[in-house]
Residue frames relative to the residue before (quaternion, step in Angstrom):
aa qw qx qy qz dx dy dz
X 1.0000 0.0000 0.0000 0.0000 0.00 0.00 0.00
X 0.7077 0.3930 -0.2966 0.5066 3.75 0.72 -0.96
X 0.5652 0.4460 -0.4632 0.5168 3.96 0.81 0.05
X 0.5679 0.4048 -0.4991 0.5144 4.41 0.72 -0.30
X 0.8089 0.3476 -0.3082 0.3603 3.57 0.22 -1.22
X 0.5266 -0.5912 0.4587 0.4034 4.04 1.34 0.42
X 0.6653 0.5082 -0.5105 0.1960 3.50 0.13 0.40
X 0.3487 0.5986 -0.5587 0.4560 4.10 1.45 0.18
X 0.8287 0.1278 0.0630 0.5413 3.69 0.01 -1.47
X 0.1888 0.8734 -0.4438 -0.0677 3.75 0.12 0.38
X 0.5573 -0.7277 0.3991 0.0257 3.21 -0.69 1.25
X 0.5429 -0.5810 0.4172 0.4401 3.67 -0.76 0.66
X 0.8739 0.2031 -0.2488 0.3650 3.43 0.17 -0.39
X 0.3355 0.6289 -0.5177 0.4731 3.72 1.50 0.77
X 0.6349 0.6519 -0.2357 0.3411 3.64 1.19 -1.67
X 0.6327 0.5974 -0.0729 0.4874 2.80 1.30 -1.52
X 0.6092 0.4809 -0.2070 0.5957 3.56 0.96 -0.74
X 0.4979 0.7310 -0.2504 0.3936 3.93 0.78 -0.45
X 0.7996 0.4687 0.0289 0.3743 2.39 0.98 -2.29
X 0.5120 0.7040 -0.1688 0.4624 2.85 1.85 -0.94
X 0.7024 0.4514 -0.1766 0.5213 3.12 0.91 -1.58
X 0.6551 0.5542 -0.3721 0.3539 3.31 0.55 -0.32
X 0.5891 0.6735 -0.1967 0.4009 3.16 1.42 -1.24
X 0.6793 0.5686 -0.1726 0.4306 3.07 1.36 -1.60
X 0.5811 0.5452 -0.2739 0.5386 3.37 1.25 -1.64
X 0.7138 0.5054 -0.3323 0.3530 3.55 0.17 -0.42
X 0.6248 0.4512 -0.1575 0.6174 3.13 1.26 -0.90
X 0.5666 0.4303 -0.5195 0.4732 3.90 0.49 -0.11
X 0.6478 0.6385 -0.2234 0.3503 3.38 0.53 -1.45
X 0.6000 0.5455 -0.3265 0.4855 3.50 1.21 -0.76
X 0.8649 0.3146 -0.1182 0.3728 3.06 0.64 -1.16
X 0.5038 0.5124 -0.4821 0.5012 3.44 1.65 0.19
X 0.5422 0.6303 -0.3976 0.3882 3.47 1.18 -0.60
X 0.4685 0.7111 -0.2712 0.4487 3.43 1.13 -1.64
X 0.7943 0.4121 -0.1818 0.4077 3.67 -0.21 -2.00
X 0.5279 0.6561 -0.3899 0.3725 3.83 1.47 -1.17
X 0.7783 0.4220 -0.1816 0.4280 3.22 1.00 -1.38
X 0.8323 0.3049 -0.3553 0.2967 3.56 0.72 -0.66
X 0.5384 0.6531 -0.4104 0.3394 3.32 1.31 0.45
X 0.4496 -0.6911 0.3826 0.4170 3.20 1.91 -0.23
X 0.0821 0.7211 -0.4722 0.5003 3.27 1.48 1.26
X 0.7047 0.5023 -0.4397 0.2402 3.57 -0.25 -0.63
X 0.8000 0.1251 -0.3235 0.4895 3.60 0.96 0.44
X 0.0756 -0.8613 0.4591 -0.2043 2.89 1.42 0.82
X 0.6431 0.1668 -0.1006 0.7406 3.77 1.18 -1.36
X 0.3073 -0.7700 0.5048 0.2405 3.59 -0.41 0.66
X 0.8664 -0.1987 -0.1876 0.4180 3.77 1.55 -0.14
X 0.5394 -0.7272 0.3736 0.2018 3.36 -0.88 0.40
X 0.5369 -0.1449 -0.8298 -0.0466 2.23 -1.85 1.04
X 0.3596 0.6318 -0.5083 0.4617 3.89 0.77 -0.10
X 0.4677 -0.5010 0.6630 0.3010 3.47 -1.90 0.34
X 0.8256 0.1019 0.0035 0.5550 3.37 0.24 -1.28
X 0.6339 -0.3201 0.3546 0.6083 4.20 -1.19 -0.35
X 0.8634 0.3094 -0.0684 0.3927 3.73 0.53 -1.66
X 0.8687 0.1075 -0.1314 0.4653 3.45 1.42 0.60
X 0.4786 -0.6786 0.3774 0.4098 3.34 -1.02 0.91
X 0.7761 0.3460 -0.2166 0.4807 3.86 0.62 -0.57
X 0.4543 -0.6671 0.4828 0.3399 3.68 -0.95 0.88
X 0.5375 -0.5932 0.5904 0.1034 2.69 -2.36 0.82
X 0.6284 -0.5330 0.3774 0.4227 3.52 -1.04 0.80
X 0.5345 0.6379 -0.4060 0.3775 3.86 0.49 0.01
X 0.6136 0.3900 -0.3634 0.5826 3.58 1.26 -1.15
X 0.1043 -0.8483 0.4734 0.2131 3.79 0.54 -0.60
X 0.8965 0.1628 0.0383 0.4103 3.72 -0.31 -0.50
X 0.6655 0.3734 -0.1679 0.6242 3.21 1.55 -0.77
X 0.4354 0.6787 -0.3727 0.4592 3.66 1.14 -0.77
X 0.8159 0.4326 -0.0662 0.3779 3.18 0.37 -2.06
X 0.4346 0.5606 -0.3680 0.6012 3.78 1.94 -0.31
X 0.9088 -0.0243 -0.2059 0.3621 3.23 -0.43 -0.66
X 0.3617 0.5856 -0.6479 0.3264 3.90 0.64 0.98
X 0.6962 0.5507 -0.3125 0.3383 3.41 1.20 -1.05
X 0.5336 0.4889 -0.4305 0.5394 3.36 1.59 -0.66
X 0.7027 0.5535 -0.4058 0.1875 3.71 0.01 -0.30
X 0.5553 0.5560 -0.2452 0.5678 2.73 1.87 -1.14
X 0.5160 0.6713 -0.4006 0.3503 3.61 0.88 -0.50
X 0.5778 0.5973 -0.1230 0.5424 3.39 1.32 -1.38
X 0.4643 0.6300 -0.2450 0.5723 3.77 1.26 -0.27
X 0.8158 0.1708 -0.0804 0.5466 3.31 0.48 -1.26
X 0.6095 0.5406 -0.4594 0.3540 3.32 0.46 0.35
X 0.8666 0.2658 -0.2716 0.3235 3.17 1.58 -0.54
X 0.0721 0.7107 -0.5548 0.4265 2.60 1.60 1.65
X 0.8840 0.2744 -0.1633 0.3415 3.45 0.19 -1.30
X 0.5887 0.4709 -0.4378 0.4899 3.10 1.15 0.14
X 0.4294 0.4903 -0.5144 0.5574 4.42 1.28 -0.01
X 0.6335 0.5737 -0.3689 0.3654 3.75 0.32 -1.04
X 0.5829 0.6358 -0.2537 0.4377 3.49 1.09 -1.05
X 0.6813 0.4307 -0.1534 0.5717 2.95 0.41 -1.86
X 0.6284 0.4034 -0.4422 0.4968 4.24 -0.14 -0.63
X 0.7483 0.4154 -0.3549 0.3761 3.77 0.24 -1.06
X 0.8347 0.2248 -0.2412 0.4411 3.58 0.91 -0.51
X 0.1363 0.7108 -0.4023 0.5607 3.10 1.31 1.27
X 0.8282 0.1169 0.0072 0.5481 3.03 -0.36 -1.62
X 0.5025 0.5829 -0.5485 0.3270 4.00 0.45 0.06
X 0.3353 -0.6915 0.5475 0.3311 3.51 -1.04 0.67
X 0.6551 0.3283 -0.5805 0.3550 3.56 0.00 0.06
X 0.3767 0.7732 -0.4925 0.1333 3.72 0.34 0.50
X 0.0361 0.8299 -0.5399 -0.1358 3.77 -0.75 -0.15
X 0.7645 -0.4324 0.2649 0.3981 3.80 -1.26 0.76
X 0.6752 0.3988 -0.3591 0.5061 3.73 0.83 -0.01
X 0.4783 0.6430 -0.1951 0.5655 3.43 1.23 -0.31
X 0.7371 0.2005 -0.1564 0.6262 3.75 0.64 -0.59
X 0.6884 0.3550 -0.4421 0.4523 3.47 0.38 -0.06
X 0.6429 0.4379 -0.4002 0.4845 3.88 0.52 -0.54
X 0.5843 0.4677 -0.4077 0.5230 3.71 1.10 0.09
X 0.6141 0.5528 -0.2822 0.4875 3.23 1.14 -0.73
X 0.6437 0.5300 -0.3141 0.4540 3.47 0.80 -0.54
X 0.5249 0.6157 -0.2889 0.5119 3.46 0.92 -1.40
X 0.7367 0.4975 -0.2115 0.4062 3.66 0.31 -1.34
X 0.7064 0.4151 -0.2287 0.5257 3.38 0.80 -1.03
X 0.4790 0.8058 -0.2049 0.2817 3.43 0.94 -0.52
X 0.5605 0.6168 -0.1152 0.5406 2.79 1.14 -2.08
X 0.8362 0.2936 -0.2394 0.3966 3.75 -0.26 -1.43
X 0.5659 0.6695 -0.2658 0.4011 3.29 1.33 -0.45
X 0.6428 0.3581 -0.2727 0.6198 3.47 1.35 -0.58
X 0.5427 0.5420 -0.5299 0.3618 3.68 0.83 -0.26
X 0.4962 0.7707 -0.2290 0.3278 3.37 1.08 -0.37
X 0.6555 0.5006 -0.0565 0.5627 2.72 0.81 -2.04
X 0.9104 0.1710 -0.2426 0.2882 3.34 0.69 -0.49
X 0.0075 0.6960 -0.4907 0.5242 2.90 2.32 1.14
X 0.9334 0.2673 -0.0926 0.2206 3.25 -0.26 -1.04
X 0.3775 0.6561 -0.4553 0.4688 3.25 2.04 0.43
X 0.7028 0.5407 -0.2750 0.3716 3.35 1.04 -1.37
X 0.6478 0.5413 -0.2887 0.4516 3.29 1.48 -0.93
X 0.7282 0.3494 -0.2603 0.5291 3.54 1.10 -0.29
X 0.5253 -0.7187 0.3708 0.2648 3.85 1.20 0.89
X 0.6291 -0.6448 0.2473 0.3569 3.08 1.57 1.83
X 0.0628 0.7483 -0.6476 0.1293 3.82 1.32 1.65
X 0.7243 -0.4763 0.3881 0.3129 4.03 -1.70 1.50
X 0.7666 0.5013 -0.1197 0.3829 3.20 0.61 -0.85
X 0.6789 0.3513 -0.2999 0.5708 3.53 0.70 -0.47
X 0.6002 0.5564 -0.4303 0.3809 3.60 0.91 -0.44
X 0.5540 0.6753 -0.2205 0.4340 3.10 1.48 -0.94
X 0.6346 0.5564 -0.2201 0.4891 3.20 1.25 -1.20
X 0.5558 0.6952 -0.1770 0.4201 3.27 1.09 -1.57
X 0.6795 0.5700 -0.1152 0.4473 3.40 0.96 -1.42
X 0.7608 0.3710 -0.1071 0.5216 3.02 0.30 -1.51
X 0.6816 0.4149 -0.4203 0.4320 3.94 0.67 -0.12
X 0.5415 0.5736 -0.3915 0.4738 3.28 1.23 -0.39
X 0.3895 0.6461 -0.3444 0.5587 3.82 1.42 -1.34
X 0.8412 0.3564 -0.3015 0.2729 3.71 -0.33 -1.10
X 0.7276 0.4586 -0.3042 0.4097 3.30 1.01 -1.24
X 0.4783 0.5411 -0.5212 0.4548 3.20 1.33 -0.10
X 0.5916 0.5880 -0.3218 0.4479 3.94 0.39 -0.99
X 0.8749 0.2179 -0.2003 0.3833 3.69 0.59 -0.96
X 0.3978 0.5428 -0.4854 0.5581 3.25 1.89 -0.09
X 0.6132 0.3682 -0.3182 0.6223 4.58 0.34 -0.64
X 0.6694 0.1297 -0.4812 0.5510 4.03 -0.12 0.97
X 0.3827 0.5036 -0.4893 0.6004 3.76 0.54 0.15
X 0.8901 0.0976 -0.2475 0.3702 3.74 -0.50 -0.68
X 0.5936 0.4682 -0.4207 0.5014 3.67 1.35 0.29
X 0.4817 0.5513 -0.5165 0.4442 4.03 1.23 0.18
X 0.6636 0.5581 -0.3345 0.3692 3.23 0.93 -1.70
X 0.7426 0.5273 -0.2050 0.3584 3.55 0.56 -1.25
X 0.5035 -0.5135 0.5743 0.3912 3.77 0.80 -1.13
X 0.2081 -0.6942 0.6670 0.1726 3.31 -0.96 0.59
X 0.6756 -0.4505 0.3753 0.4470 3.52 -1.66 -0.04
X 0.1208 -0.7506 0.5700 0.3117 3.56 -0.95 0.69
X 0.1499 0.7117 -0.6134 0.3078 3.41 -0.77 1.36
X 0.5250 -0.6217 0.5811 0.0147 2.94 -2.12 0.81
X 0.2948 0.7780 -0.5346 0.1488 3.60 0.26 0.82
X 0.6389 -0.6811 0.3310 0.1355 3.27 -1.48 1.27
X 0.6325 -0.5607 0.3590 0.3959 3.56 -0.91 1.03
X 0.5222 0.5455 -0.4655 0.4615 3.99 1.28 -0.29
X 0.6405 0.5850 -0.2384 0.4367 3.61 0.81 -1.53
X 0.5949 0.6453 -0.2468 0.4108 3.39 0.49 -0.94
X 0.6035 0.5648 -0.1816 0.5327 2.83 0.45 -1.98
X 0.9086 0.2691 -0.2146 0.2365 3.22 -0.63 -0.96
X 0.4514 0.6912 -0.3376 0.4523 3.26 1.61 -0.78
X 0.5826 0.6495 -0.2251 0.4336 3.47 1.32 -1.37
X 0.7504 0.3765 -0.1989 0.5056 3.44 0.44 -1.77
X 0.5677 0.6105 -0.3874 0.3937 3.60 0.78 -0.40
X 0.6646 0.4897 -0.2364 0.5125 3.13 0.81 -1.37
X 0.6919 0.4589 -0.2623 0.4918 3.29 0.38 -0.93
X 0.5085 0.5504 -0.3912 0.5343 3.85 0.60 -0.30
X 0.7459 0.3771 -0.3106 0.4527 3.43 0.05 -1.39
X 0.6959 0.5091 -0.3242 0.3892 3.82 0.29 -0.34
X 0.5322 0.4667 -0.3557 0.6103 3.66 1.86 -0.38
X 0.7895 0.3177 -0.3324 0.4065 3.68 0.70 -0.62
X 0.6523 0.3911 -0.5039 0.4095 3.62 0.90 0.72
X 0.7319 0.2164 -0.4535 0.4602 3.42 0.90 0.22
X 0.3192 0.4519 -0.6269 0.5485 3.30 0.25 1.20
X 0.6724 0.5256 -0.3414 0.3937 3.90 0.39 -0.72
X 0.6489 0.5032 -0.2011 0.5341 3.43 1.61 -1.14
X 0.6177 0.4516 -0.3268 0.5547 3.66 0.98 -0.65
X 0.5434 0.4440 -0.4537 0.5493 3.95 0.43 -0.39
X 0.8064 0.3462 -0.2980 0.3755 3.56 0.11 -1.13
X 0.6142 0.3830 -0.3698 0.5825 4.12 1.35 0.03
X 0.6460 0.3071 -0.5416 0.4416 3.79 0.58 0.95
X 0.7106 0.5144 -0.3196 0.3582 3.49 1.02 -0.19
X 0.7263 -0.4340 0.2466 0.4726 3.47 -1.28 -0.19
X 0.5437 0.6329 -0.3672 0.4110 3.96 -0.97 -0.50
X 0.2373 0.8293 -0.5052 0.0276 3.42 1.48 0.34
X 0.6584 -0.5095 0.3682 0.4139 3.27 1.02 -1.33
X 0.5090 0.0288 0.2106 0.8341 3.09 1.79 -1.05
X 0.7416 -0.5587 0.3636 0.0756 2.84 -1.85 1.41
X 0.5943 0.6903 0.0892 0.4029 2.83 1.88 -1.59
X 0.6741 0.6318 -0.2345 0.3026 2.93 1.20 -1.77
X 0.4587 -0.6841 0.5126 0.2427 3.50 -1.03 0.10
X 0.3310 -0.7147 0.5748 0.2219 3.98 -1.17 0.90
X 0.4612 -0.7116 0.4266 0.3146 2.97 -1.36 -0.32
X 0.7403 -0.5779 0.1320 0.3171 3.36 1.19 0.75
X 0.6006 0.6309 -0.2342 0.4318 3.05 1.86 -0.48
X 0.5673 -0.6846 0.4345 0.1440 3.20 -1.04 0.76
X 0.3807 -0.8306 0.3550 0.1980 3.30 0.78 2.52
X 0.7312 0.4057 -0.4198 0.3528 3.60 0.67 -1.02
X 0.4364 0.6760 -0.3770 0.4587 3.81 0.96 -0.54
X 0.8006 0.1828 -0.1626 0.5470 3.19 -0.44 -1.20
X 0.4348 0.5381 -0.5810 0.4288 3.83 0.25 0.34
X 0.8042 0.3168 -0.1666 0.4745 3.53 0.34 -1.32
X 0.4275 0.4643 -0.4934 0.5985 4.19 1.17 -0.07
X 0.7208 0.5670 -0.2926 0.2708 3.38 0.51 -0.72
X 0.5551 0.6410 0.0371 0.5288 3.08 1.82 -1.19
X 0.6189 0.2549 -0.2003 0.7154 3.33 1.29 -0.23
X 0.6286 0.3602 -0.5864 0.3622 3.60 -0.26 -0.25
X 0.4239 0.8238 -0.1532 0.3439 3.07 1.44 -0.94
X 0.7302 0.1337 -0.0750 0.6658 3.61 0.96 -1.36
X 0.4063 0.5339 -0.5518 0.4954 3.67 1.04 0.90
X 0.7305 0.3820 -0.2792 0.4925 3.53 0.27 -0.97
X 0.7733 0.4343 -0.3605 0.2887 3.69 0.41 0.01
X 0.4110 0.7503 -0.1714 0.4886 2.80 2.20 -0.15
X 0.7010 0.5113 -0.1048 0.4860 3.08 1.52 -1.44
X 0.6181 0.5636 -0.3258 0.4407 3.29 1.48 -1.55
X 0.7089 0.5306 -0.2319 0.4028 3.54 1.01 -2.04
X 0.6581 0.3189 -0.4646 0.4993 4.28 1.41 0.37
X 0.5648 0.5810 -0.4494 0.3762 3.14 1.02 0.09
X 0.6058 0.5674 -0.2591 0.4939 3.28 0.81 -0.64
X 0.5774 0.4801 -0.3425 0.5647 3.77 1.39 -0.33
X 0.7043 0.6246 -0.1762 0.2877 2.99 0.45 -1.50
X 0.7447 0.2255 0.0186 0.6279 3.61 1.48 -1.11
X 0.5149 0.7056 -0.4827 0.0626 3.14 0.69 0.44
X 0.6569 0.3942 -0.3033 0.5666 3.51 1.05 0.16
X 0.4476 0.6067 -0.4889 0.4388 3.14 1.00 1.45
X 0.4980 -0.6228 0.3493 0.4921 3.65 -1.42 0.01
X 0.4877 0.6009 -0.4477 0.4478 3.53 0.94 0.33
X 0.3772 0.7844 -0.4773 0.1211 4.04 0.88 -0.30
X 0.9784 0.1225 -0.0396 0.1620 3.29 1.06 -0.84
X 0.2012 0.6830 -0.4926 0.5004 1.55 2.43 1.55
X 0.4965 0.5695 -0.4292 0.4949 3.96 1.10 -0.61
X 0.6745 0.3999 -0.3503 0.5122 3.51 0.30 -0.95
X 0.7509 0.4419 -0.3825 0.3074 3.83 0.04 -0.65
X 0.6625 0.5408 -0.2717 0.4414 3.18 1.42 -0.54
X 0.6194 0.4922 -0.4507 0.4134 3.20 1.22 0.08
X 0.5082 0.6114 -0.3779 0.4744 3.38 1.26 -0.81
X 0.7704 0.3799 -0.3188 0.4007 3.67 0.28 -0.87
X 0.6449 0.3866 -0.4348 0.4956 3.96 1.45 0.31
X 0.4532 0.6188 -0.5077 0.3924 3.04 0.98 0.22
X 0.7811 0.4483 -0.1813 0.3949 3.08 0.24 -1.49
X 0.6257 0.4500 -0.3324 0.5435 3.56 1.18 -0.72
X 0.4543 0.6862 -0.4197 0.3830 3.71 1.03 -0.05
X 0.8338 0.3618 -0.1386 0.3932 2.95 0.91 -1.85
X 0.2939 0.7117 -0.3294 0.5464 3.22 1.93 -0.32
X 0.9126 0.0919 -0.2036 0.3424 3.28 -0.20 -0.97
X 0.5617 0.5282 -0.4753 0.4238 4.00 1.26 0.07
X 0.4324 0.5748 -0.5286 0.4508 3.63 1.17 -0.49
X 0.7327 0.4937 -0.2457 0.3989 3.34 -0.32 -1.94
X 0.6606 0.4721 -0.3692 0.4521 3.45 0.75 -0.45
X 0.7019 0.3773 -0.2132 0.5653 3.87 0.51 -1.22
X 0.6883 0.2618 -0.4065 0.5408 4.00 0.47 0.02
X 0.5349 -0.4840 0.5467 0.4252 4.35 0.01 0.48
X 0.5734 -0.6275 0.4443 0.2830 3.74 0.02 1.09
X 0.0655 -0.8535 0.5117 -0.0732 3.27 -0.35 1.29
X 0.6082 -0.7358 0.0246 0.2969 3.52 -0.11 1.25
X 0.4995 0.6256 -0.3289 0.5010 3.03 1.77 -0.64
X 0.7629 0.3604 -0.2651 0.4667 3.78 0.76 -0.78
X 0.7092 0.5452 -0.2969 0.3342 3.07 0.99 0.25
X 0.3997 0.4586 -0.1394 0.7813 2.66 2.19 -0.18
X 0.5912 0.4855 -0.2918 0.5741 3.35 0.39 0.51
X 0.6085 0.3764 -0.3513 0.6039 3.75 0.51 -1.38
X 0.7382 0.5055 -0.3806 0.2339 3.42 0.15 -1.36
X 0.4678 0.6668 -0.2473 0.5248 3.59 1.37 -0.65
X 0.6342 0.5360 -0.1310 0.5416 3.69 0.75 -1.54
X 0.8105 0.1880 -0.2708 0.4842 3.71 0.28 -0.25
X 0.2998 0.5723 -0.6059 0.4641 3.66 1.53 0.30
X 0.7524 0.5634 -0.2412 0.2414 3.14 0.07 -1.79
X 0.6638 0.5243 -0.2493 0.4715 3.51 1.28 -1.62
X 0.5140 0.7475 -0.2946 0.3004 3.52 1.25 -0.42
X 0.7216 0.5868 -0.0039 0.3674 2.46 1.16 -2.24
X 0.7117 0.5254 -0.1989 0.4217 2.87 1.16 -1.39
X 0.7436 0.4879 -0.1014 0.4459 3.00 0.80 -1.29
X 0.3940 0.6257 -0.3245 0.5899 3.46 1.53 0.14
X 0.7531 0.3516 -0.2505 0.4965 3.18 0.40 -1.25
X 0.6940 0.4793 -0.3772 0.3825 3.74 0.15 -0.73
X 0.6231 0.3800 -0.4362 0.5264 3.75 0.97 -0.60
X 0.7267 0.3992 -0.4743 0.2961 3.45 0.23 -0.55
X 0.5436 0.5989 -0.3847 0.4448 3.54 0.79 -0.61
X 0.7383 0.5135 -0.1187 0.4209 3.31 0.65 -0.92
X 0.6338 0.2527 -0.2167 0.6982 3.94 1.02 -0.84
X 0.7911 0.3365 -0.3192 0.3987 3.63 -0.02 -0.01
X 0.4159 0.3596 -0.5478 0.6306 4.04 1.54 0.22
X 0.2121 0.4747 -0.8492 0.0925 3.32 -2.19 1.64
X 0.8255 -0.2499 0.2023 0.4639 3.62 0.52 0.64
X 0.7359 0.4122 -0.1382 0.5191 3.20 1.12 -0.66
X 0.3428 -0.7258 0.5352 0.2630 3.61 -1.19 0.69
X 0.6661 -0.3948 0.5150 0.3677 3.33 -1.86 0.52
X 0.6899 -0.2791 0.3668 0.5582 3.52 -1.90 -0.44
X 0.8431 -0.2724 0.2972 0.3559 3.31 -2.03 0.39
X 0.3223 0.6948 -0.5217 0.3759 3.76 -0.83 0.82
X 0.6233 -0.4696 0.4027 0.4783 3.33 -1.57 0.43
X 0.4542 -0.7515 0.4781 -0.0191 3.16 -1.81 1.30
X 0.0814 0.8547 -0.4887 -0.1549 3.92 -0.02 0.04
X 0.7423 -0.3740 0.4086 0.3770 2.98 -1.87 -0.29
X 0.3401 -0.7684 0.4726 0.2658 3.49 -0.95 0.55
X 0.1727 -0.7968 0.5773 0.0460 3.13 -1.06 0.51
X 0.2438 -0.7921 0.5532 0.0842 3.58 -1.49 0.36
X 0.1953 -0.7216 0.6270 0.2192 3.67 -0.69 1.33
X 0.7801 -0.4170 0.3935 0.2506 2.88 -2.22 0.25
C-alpha cells in the first residue's frame, strides 16, 4: 500500500502530490468548519475534547447539529492522516533537505494544534474572536502547506527588481489585512454558530465597508502587479490572483446585498482559501527567485523584470 500511495520510494512528483493533498485537506476543513457554523452547529457538541460530559460521540438528543460538528471533528482525523503522509513522503524523498522536513514538520504539528484552538471555541460558547483565530490558523496551514509544494517543485529562476518585489510584498501583505478584516465582519454579524453565541460588538455595516476598502487596496496592488510582471514567469500567477479577487469580490458584495445566504457564504469562505493559496504562491516564487533555484524540482528559464 505505501509503494501505490509513493511513500516506500517517493518520487518528485508523488511528494508533490502530498503537498497537494495537504493543501486540499486544509481547504476541506475550512469549509466543513465554515458549514459547522452556519448551520448553527457550533455547539452542536456542547464540549470539547469529549462530545458530551459522558461521551466522546453525540447522543440522539443533540440531533442534527450534534452530528455537524462530530463529523467536522472526525474530519480533523483525516487530515492528519494526510498531512503525516506528507511529512513521511518528504522525509524519506531523496531530493529532500532539513528545511524541507521541518516545514512539513510544522504543518503536522499544526493540525492538532488548531484542534485545540477550536477545543476551546466550543469551550468559550464560540467567543468572535477565537473563531477568528481558529480561521486564520487554518488560513495559514493552507499558506505553508502551498510553500511546501513550491520548495518541492523549484521556484522560478529569475531576476526581479527591488520595485517588483516590493510590491509582490505589499500585496501579499494586503491580502492578509483583508482576510482578517473578513473574519472581524463575519464576528459582528449573524451566522454566529449557536443562537446563543456571542458578537463582537462591532458595527457589521461598518466594518463591511473598512472591509471594502482594504479590499479596493489589494486590487489596486494585484492590478500593478500584474503590470509590473507581466513578461515574467510569475505572469499568471499575478494575473490569476486578480481573477480570484475579483470573483471573491463579487462573492462577497452579493452575499452582502442578499442577507448572506449560505451557499455564498460558504463559498466566500472557500474564496479566501484560494486567495491564500494563490497569493502564497506568487510571493514565494517571487522573494525567493535571485537567480538561484529552491530545493530539487522542476526548473525554468530565467527571466528579468524591469
Amino acid at each position: 500500500m505505501s509503494s501505490l500511495l509513493g511513500l516506500r520510494r517517493p518520487t518528485d512528483t508523488s511528494v508533490q502530490r502530498w503537498a497537494w493533498a495537504a493543501v486540499a485537506a486544509n481547504t476541506v476543513i475550512i469549509l466543513t468548519g465554515g458549514l459547522v457554523r452556519l448551520t448553527g452547529s457550533g455547539l452542536g457538541c456542547p464540549t470539547w475534547p469529549r462530545c458530551t460530559e459522558e461521551s466522546f460521540t453525540p447522543h440522539r438528543e443533540l440531533g442534527l447539529h450534534g452530528a455537524i460538528e462530530f463529523g467536522n471533528r472526525l474530519l480533523t482525523y483525516v487530515l492528519i492522516v494526510v498531512v503525516i503522509a506528507t511529512l513521511v513522503a518528504v522525509w524519506r524523498w531523496s531530493g529532500t533537505s532539513t528545511s524541507l522536513r521541518r516545514l512539513a514538520g510544522v504543518i503536522v504539528l499544526g493540525v492538532p494544534f488548531q484542534g485545540v484552538i477550536g477545543g476551546i471555541t466550543v469551550l468559550t460558547d464560540l467567543n468572535p474572536w477565537i473563531v477568528s483565530l481558529h480561521l486564520l490558523l487554518s488560513l495559514l496551514l493552507v499558506s505553508a502547506s502551498v510553500l511546501l509544494v513550491v520548495r518541492v517543485r523549484g521556484a522560478a529562476v529569475a531576476t526581479f527588481s527591488p520595485r517588483a518585489r516590493t510590491l509582490v510584498v505589499a500585496t501579499y501583505a494586503m491580502l492578509w489585512v483583508v482576510v482578517y478584516l473578513g473574519t472581524v465582519v463575519t464576528g459582528s454579524g449573524p451566522h454566529a454558530g449557536d443562537d446563543d453565541a456571542p458578537r463582537n460588538l462591532l458595527d457589521p455595516q461598518l466594518m463591511s465597508h473598512v472591509h471594502a476598502v482594504a479590499v479596493y487596496v489589494l486590487v489596486a496592488l494585484t492590478v500593478a502587479t500584474v503590470v509590473l510582471v507581466r513578461d515574467t514567469p510569475v505572469a499568471r500567477l499575478a494575473a490569476g490572483l486578480l481573477v480570484a479577487e475579483l470573483a471573491q469580490g463579487t462573492i462577497g458584495f452579493v452575499q452582502y446585498l442578499t442577507d448572506l445566504p449560505i451557499a455564498l457564504v460558504a463559498a466566500h469562505l472557500v474564496g479566501a482559501a484560494v486567495l491564500i493559496a494563490v497569493g502564497t504562491r506568487l510571493f514565494v516564487e517571487v522573494v525567493s527567485a535571485r537567480g538561484t533555484s529552491a530545493v530539487a524540482g522542476t526548473r525554468r528559464q530565467s527571466s528579468t523584470v524591469r
